[in-house]
N, C-alpha and C positions, 0 to 999 in steps of 0.2 A: 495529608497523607503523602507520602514518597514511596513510589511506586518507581520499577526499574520497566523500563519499555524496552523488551527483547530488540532490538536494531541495533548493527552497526553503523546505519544510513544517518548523518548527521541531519540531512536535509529531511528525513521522515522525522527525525527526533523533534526540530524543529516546527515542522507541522502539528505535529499533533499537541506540544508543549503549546502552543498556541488554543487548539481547541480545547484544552481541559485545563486551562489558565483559569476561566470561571469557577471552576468546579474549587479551587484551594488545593490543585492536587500538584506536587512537586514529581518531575521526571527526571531520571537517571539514563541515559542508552548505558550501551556493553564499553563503548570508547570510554566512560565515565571509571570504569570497575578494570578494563584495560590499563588505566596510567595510574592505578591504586596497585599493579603487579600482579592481578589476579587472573589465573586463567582462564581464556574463554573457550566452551566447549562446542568443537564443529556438531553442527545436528545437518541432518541429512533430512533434507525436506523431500521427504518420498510420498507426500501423498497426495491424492487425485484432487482434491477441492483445496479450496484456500481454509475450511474451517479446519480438516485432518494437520495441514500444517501450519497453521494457530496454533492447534495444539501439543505437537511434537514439539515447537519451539519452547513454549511455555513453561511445559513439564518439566525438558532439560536443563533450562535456565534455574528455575524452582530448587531443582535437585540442585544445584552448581553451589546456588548461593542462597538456598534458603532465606529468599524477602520477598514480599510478594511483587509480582511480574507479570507482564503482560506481553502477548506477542502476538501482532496481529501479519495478516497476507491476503495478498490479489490475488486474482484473476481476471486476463484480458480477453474478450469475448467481441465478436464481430456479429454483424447481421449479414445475412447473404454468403455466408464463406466455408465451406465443407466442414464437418468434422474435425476431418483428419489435419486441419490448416489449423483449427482454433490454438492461440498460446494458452489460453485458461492458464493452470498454473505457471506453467515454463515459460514465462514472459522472456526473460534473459535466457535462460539454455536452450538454444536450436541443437539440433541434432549432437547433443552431449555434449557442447560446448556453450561455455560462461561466455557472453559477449561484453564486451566493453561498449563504453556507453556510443562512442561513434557506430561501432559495427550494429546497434540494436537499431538503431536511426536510417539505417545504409537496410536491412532486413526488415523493416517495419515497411518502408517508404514501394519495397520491392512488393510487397504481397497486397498495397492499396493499388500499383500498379497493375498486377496481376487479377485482380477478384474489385479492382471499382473503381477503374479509369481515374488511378490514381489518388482516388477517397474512398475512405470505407467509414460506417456508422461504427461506431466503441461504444462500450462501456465497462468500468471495472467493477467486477462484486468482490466485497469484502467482506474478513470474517477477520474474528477477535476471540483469543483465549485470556483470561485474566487469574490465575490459579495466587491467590489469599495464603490458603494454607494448604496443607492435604485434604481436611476435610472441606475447603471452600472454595470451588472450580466452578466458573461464569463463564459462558462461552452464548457466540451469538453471529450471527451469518443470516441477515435481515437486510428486507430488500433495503429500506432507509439506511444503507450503510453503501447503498451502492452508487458508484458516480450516478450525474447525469448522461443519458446520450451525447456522445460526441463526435467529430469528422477526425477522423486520421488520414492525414494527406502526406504525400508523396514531395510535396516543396515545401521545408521546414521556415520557419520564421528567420530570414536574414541568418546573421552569425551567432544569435545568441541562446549562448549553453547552460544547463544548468546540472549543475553534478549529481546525481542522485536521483535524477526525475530526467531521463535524456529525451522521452517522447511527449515531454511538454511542450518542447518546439517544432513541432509539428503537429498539435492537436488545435482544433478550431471547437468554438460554442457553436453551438446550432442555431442560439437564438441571437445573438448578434453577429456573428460571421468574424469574431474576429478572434485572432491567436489568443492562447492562455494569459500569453507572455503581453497582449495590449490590453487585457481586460484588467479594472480596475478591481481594489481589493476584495471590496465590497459584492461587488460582481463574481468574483474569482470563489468567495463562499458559497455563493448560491448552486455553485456546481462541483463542488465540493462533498465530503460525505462527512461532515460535522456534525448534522443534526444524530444521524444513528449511533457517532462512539458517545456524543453526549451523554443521549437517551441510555444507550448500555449503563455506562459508569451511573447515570442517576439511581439508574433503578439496583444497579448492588449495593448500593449504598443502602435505598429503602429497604432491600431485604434484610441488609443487617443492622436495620433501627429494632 
């Protein structure tokens, strides 16, 4: 199956092209359908959860290019940290502004400073739209889709960046203390949210046996 995975993020295309590698399933990002000349259509991710903007992205993309597509979103969530702090959706835009990947790192590191002597406990939940056809829309926002707990600390791992994921160098495992960026692959899955887009896609599949 070839499926187009709503992202312009090369490095999510990549991840996930990795977790559904077993599955027989060929992925596409928007960069793909971009250097074919096709237009890509801005969506406005105006909703409150990650599954409402799973789903706005999805739909759009659907309508654009009619083949089926999928588009999944976070949410970043602290323990101990007010409401009104939480990023939940708005990971990158603080106060109406799109951050670059430096400036997210620079405001991340600022609010473990502020709310947990410079660590805080994370986790991200995830959701996933998969829209088939018109009549066939999958959608799922399960906890097995969501990271592990993890430490967001305020002194990021040495100089090393990676484009698309900026708060990886700075995120620690809980259970071995060590950066994302030291832990090995194998290690690196297990805190990961693999098992839940697996399980998604297995099960549309079953429904349409």
């Amino acid at each position: 199956m070839k499926l187009l995975f709503g992202t312009g993020n090369q490095a999510k295309l990549s991840a996930m092209k990795s977790r559904l590698a077993k599955l027989g399933i060929e992925l596409i990002g928007l960069n793909d359908l971009k250097a074919e000349g096709k237009q890509i259509p801005e969506v406005t991710e105006s909703g409150k959860t990650p599954l409402e903007n799973a789903r706005l992205k999805a739909l759009a993309y659907y309508e654009a290019f009619r083949m089926p597509v999928f588009s999944c979103d976070s949410g970043l969530y602290f323990d101990n940290v007010p409401d009104e702090a939480q990023p939940g959706v708005h990971v990158r835009n603080v106060n109406g502004k799109c951050l670059l990947d430096e400036e997210m790192r620079e405001y991340y590191a600022g609010l473990a400073r502020q709310y947990g002597n410079g660590q805080l406990v994370a986790r991200y939940k995830n959701a996933i739209c998969f829209v088939q056809d018109k009549e066939h829309i999958y959608e799922a926002m399960e906890p097995s889709m969501e990271s592990e707990s993890f430490i967001l600390t305020d002194k990021p791992r040495g100089a090393i960046r990676e484009k698309g994921f900026p708060l990886d160098s700075m995120s620690i495992d809980i259970k071995t203390g060590k950066y994302y960026y030291d832990l090995a692959a194998e290690e690196l899955e297990k805190v990961a949210v693999e098992d839940g887009f697996l399980t998604f896609f297995e099960e549309v599949y079953l429904h349409n046996d």
